[in-house]
MIGUNU-849917 format. One record per atom (N, C-alpha, C): x, y, z; residue in three letters. Coordinates in steps of 0.1 Angstrom, whole numbers, padded with zeros to 4 digits, always signed. Example, Ala and Ser with C-alpha at 12.3 -4.5 7.8 and 13.67 -1.06 7.14 Angstrom:
MIGUNU-849917
+0132-0057+0078ALA+0123-0045+0078ALA+0132-0033+0078ALA+0128-0022+0071SER+0137-0011+0071SER+0129+0000+0079SER
This chain:
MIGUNU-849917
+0988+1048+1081UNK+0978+1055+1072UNK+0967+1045+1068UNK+0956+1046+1068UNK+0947+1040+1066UNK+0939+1050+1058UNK+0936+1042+1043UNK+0927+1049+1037UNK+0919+1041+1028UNK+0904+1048+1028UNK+0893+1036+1022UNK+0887+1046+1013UNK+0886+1041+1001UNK+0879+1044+0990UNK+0867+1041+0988UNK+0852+1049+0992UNK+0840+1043+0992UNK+0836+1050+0975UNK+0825+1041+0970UNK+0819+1042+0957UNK+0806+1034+0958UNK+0793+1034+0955UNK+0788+1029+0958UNK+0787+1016+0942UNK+0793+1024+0934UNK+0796+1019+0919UNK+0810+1023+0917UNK+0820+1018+0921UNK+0832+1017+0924UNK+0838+1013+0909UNK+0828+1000+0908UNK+0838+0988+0897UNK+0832+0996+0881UNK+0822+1004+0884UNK+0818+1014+0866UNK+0829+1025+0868UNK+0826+1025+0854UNK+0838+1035+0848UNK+0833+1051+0855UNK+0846+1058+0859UNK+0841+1071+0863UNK+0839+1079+0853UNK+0828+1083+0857UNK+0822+1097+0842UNK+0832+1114+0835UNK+0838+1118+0853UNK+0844+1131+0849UNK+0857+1128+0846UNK+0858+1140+0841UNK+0875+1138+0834UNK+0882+1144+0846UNK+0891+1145+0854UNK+0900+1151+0864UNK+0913+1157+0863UNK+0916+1172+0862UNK+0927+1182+0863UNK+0930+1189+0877UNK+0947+1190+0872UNK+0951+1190+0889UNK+0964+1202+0885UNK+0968+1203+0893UNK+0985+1211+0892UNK+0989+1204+0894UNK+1006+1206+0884UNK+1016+1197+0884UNK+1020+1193+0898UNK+1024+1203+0903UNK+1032+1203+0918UNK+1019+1189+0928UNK+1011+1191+0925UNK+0997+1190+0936UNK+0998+1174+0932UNK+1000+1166+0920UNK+0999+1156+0917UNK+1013+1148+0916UNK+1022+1157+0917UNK+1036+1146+0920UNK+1032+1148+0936UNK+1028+1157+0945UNK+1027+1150+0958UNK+1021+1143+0963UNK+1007+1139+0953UNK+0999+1125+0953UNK+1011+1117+0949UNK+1016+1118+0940UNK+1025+1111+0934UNK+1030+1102+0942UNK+1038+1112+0950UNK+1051+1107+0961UNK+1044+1102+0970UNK+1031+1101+0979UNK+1019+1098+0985UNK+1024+1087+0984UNK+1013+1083+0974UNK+1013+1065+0970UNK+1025+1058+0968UNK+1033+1062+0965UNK+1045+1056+0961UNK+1049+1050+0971UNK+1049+1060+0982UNK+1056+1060+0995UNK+1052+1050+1005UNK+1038+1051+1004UNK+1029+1047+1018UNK+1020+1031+1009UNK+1021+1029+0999UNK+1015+1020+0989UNK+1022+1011+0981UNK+1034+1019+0977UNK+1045+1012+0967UNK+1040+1012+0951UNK+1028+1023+0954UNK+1020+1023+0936UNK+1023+1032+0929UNK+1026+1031+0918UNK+1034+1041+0908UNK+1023+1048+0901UNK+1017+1060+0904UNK+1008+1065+0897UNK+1007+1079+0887UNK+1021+1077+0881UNK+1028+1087+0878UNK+1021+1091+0867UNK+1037+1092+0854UNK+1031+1094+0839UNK+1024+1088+0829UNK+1019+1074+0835UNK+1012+1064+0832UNK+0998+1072+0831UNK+0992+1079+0843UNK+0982+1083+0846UNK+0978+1098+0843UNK+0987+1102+0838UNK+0984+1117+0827UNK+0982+1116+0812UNK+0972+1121+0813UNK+0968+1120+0798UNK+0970+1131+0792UNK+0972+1146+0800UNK+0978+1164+0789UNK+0985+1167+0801UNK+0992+1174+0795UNK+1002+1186+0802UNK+0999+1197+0795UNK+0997+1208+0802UNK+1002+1223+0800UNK+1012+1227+0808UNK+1016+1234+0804UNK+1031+1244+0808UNK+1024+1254+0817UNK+1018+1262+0810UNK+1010+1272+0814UNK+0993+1270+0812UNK+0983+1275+0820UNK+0971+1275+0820UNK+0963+1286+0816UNK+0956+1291+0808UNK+0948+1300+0805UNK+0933+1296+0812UNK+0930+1305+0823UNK+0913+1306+0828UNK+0904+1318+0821UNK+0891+1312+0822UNK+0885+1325+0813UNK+0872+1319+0823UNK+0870+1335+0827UNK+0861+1335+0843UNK+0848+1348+0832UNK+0850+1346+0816UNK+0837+1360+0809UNK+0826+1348+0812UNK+0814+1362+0814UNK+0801+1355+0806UNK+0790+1358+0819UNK+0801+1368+0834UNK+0791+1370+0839UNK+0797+1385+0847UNK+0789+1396+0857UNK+0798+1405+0864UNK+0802+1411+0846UNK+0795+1414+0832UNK+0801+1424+0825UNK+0815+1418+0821UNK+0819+1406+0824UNK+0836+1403+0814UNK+0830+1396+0806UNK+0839+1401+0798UNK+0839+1393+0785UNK+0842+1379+0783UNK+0837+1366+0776UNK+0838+1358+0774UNK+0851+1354+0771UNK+0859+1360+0760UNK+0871+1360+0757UNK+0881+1368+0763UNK+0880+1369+0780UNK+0889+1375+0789UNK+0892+1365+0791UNK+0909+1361+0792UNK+0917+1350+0798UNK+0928+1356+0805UNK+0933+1345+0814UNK+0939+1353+0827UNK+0949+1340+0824UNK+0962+1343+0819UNK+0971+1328+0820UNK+0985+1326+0832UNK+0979+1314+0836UNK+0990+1312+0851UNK+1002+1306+0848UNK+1012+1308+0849UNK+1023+1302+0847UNK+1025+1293+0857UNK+1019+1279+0855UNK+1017+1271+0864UNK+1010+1262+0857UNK+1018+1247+0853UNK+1015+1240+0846UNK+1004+1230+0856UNK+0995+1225+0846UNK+0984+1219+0850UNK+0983+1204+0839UNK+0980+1194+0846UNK+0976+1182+0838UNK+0963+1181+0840UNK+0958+1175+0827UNK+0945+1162+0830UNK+0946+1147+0831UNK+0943+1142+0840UNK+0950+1130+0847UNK+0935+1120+0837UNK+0947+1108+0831UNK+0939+1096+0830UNK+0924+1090+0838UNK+0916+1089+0837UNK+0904+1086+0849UNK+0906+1071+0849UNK+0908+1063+0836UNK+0909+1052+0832UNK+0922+1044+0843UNK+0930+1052+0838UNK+0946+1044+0842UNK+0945+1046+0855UNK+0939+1061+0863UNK+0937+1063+0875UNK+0928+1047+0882UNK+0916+1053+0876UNK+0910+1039+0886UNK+0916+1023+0883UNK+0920+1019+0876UNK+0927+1010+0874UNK+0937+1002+0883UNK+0949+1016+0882UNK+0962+1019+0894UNK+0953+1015+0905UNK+0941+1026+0909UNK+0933+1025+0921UNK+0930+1012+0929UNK+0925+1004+0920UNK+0919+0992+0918UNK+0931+0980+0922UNK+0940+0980+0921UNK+0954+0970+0922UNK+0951+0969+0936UNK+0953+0959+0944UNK+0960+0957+0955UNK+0968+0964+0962UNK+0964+0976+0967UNK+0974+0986+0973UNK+0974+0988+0989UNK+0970+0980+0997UNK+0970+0981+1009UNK+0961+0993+1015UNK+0946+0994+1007UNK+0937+1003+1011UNK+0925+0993+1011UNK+0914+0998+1014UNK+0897+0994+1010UNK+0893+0997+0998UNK+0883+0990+0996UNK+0877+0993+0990UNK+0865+0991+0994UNK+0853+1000+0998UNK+0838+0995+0999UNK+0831+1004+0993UNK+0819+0996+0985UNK+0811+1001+0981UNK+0800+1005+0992UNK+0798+1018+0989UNK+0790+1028+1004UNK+0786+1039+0997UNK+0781+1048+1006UNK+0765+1054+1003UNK+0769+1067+1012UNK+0774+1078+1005UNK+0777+1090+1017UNK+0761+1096+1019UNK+0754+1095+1031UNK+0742+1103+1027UNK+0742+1114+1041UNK+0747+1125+1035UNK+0750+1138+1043UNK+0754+1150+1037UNK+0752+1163+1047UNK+0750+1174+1043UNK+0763+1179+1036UNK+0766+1184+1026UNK+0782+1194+1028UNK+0783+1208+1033UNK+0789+1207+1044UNK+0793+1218+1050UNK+0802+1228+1050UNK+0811+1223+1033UNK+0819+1231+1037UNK+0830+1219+1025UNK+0846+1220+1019UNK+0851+1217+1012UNK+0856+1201+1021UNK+0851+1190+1018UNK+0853+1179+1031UNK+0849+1179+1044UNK+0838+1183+1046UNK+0834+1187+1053UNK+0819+1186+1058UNK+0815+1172+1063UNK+0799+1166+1062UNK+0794+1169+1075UNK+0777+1168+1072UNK+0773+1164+1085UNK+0759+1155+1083UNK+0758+1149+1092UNK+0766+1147+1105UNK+0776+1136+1106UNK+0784+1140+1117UNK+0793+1132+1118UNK+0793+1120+1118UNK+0803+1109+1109UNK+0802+1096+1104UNK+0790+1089+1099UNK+0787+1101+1087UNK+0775+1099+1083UNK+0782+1087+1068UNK+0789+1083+1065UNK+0793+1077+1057UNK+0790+1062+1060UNK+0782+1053+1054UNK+0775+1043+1057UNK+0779+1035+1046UNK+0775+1024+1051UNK+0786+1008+1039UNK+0783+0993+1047UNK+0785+0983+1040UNK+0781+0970+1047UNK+0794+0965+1050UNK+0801+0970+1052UNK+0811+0962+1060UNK+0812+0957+1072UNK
C-alpha cells in the first residue's frame, strides 16, 4: 500500500471540522492500524451520536424544521488529533503539492496525473 498525503499547507491547522459514520471510520480505523500500526481511534473523535437527524427544509417547499432521523450513529472526528496522528511517522508521505485539475466526478480528476509537487 502506498499512500501520500499532499497539502500544499500541510503543517497549518485544517479549517473544516470532519463527520463520518461510525461503521465507515472504524474501517479507517482497522486501515491504519493494520497497514501503519497507528491507532487512530477514540483518541480522534470528538462526538458521537447514536442516531442522526438530517434536515434537507429551506428548499423544493419543505420545511426547515423537516428532520429525517437515521438510526445510524455518526461521529465528528477530532481534525486536531487527526492531523497530528497523521503527522507521526507512519510509513506514508508527505508532500506538500498543488492539485491543479478539473473534478470530474467524486475522486475523480482531469487530466490524468494532474497532481503536481517538488519531489
Amino acid at each position: 500500500l502506498d499512500v501520500l498525503l499532499a497539502d500544499t499547507n500541510y503543517d497549518r491547522a485544517w479549517p473544516p471540522n470532519y463527520g463520518i459514520w461510525q461503521d465507515e471510520w472504524e474501517s479507517i480505523q482497522k486501515l491504519y492500524g493494520d497497514e501503519f500500526g497507528i491507532d487512530i481511534g477514540e483518541k480522534c473523535i470528538d462526538r458521537k451520536w447514536q442516531v442522526t437527524d438530517c434536515f434537507f427544509g429551506g428548499s423544493f417547499d419543505i420545511p426547515t424544521t423537516n428532520r429525517y432521523r437515521l438510526d445510524r450513529p455518526y461521529i465528528r472526528v477530532d481534525k486536531n488529533a487527526l492531523q497530528d496522528n497523521l503527522s507521526l511517522d507512519g510509513g506514508y508521505r508527505i508532500v506538500k503539492a498543488n492539485h491543479v485539475s478539473d473534478a470530474m466526478g467524486i475522486n475523480l480528476y482531469s487530466p490524468a496525473g494532474s497532481l503536481i509537487h517538488d519531489e
